[in-house]
C-alpha positions, 0 to 999 in steps of 0.5 A: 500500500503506497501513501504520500509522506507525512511532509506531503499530507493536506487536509482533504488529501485521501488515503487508503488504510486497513480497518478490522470489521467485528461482523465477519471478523475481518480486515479490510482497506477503506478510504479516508480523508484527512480532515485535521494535521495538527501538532500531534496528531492527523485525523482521518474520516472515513469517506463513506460516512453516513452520519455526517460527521462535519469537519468542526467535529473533526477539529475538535477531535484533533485539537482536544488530543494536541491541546489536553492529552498528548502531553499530560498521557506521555507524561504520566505513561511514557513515550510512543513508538512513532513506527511511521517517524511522522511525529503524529499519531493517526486517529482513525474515525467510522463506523466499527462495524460490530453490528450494534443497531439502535434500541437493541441492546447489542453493545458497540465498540466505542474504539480499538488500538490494533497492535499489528498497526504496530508492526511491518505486517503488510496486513495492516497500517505499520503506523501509529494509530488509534481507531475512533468509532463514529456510530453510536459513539459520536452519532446517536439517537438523532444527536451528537455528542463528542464527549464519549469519543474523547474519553476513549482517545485518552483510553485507547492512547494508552494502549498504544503507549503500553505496547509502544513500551514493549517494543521500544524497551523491551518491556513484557506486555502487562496482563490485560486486566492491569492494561484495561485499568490503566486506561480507565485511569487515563481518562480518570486523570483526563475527565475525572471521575468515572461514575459509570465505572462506579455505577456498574460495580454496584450494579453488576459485581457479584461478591468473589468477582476475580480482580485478577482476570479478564473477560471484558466484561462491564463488571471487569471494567468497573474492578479494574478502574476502581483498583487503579484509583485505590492505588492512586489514593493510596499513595498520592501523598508521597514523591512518586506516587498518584498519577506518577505511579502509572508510568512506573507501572507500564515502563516496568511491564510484566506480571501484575505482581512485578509491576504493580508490587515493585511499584507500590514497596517503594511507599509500602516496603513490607506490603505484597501483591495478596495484601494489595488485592485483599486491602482493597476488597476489604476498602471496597466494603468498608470505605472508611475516609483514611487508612488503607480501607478506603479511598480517601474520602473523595466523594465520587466512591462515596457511592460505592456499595459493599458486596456480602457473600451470604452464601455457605461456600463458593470456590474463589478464584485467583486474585479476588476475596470475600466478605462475609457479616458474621456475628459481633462478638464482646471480649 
């Protein structure tokens, strides 16, 4: 596939680019147009759009990413690898086709990061990209809205910044679950809270739900997102820690317990993966305003409900606990 240079490019100059179609499980070549080269980034619109997508839209897009993320996310995640060397990243908008239909429940993809983009498999872009969808995610219900696209940018860059850690410094891929939580922390950091994460925590986890496994599921999400901003909480008041903490995390790489134990021992020397993970199922119960069981007082988890087993037995799996009432007993 031949494409001009990054020094030829000009708004309104077309070009064709490899998309993944989840109907058929499929990749295939699509036309797009260049529709905002900012300092950061180009942004490319699919050419066959059907939601009319304006070009305002588009600017805003690529503007929110020169001007709010790129540099507050390399920063506070690391570096990326600029396989293509056009210092900007591509951002991708259409329609992931996954075969969401309006009023029927199905879910959508509201974006992707596809890591062979990241390779020289000729199956794919060998650039730096970002996949943003179009329909239901910036189109919906007769209405626009850009505020769900920009979220998953911030989301979706953060992926790109992890995998651009494990080929540029040898780095082994985080598992996916710390991977997730990472960019539910990155749009966290960039929008604030995510009271919908908190909100399907409440509603969809059950007591003995795994922290430590992944099936992408909204309950994964909502784990996952709350872990990370205990972590967060927990070490924001020392040099290094909060937000500082994440691109440690990414940088180190490896297990969970690599990553995230050798990250937190610098505040915790005597603290382990299974006290990590216990402390905070234990916060997540409990929520007192200090300490280690809770999350700091901040009002956004205020809301967060505790889940008691009441059952007899259950057989846990890696990476969760439980809570279970019992009795008050007088000494």
């Amino acid at each position: 596939m031949i494409r001009a240079r990054a020094a030829e490019l000009q708004v309104g100059d077309m070009q064709d680019f490899i998309i993944k179609k989840y109907v058929n499980n499929t990749v295939n070549e699509q036309t797009f147009v260049l529709q905002y080269s900012g300092k950061h980034c180009n942004v490319w619109l699919e050419k066959a759009d059907n939601w009319q997508i304006t070009s305002e839209m588009v600017a805003e897009l690529g503007a929110e990413f020169d001007v709010n993320i790129y540099d507050r996310m390399t920063a506070a995640f690391g570096p990326v690898y600029d396989l293509d060397g056009d210092g900007k990243v591509a951002i991708f908008l259409y329609d992931i086709q996954e075969g969401y239909v309006e009023g029927s429940g199905i879910p959508y993809i509201g974006g992707l990061f596809m890591r062979d983009d990241l390779t020289d498999d000729p199956e794919y872009n060998h650039m730096d990209a970002l996949h943003i969808d179009t329909y239901p995610s910036i189109y919906s219900h007769g209405a626009y809205n850009l505020s769900k696209s920009k979220s998953t940018i911030a989301h979706e860059f953060q992926h790109l910044i992890e995998i651009s850690a494990t080929l540029t410094s040898n780095v082994v891929e985080l598992p996916l679950w710390v991977n997730e939580g990472l960019s539910t922390a990155a749009e966290h950091m960039i929008y604030g809270p995510q009271e919908n994460r908190i909100s399907q925590y409440n509603e969809y986890v059950e007591p003995g739900d795994p922290l430590a496994e992944w099936d992408g599921n909204l309950s994964d999400y909502a784990l996952s997102y709350l872990f990370f901003q205990y972590l967060r909480i927990q070490t924001q008041d020392f040099t290094g820690g909060g937000e500082a903490l994440y691109r440690q995390i990414v940088q180190t790489g490896g297990t969970a317990t690599q990553a995230i134990e050798q990250a937190i021992k610098q505040f915790y020397p005597y603290t382990n993966m299974d006290q990590i993970i216990r402390n905070f199922y234990i916060a997540l119960t409990l929520n007192e305003d200090t300490g280690a069981y809770g999350f700091g007082g901040e009002t956004p988890f205020k809301i967060i409900e505790p889940k008691f087993y009441t059952g007899s037995s259950i057989n846990l799996r890696s990476g969760t606990a439980l809570i279970k009432k019992g009795p008050i007993s007088n000494f």
